[in-house]
C-alpha positions in Angstrom: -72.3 -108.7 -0.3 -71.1 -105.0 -1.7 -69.5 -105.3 -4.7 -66.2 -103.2 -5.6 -64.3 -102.2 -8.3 -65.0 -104.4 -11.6 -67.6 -106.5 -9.3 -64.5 -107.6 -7.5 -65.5 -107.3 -3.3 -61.9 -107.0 -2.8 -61.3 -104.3 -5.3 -61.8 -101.1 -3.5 -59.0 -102.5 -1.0 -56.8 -103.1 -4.6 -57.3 -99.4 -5.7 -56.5 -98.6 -2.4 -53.4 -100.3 -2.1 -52.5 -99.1 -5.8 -53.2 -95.0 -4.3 -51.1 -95.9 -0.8 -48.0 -97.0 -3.5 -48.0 -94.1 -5.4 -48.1 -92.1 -2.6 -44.8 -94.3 -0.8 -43.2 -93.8 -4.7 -43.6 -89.7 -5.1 -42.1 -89.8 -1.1 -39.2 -92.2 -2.2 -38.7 -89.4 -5.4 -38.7 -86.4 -2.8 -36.3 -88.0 -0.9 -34.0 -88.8 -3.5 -33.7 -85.7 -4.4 -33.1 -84.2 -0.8 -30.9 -86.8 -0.5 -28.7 -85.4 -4.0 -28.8 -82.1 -2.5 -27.2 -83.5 1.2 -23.1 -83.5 1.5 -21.3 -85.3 4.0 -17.7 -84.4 4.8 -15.6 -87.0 6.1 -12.1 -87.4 7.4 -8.8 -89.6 8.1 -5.7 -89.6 9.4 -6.1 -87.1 11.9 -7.9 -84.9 9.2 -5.2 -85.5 7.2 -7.3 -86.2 3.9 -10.7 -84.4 3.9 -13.5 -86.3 1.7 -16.8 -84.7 0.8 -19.5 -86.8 -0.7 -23.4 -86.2 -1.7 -26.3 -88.2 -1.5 -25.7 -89.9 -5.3 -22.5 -91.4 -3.6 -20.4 -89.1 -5.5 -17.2 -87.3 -4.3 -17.1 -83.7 -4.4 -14.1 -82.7 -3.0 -10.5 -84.5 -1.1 -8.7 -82.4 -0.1 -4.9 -83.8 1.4 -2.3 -81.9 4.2 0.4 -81.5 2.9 2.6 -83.1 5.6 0.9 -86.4 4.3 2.3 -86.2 0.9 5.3 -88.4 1.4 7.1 -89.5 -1.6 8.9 -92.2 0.7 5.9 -93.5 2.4 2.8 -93.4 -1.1 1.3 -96.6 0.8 0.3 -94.5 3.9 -1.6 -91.8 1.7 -3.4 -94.5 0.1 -4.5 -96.3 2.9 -5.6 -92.7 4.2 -7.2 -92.2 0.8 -9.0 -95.7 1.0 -10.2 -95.2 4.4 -11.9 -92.3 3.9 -13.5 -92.9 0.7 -15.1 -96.5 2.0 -16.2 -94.5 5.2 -17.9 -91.7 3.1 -19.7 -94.2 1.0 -20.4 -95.9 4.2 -22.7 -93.2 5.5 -24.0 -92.0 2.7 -25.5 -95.2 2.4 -26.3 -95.7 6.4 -28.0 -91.9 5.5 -30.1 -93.8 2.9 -31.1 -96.4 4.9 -32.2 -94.3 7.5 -34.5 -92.1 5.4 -35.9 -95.2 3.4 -36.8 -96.9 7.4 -38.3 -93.9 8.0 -40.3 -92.9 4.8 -41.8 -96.4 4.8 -42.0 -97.1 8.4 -39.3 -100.4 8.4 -40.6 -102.3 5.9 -37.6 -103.7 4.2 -37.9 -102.7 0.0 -36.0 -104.0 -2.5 -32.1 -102.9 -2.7 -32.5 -101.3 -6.3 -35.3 -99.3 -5.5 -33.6 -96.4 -4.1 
């Protein structure tokens, strides 16, 4: 039997496996920082409140019409508010997913990775 790395048969496959990570990692790094360049602009109400987002799940801008801004009705602009900040995050992280499934093919990686 052919011996690999270290005498080990099975270490060829090891450094192998070891190059084919690395490779996944710098791809993982590449995206990330395609991703921090991406913006998503997001609305509710009718496009009454205007929310863009990037990539590192930060807001950018939100912007609010002004026919929303009702001193007699505050609960309505922050359910507006709410709404469209939880549906920005929302597909900033669906974005994620989707470039993470296809970088690495579907295999499911560890939440904190990315």
């Amino acid at each position: 039997m052919a011996k690999g790395y270290g005498g080990n048969p099975m270490g060829g496959a090891n450094m192998n496996m070891i190059k084919q990570v690395q490779k996944m990692q710098k791809q993982v790094e590449q995206m990330q920082a395609e991703l921090e360049k991406k913006t998503l602009e997001i609305t509710s109400g009718g496009g009454a409140v205007k929310v863009v987002i990037d990539g590192k799940k930060q807001i950018q801008e939100l912007t609010l019409s002004a026919d929303i801004v009702d001193p007699n009705d505050i609960e309505l602009l922050q359910d507006l508010l709410i709404s469209a900040v939880n549906e920005a995050v929302r597909q900033v992280e669906e974005l994620i997913q989707n470039q993470m499934s296809a970088l690495t093919g579907g295999i499911g990686l560890p939440k904190g990775l990315f």
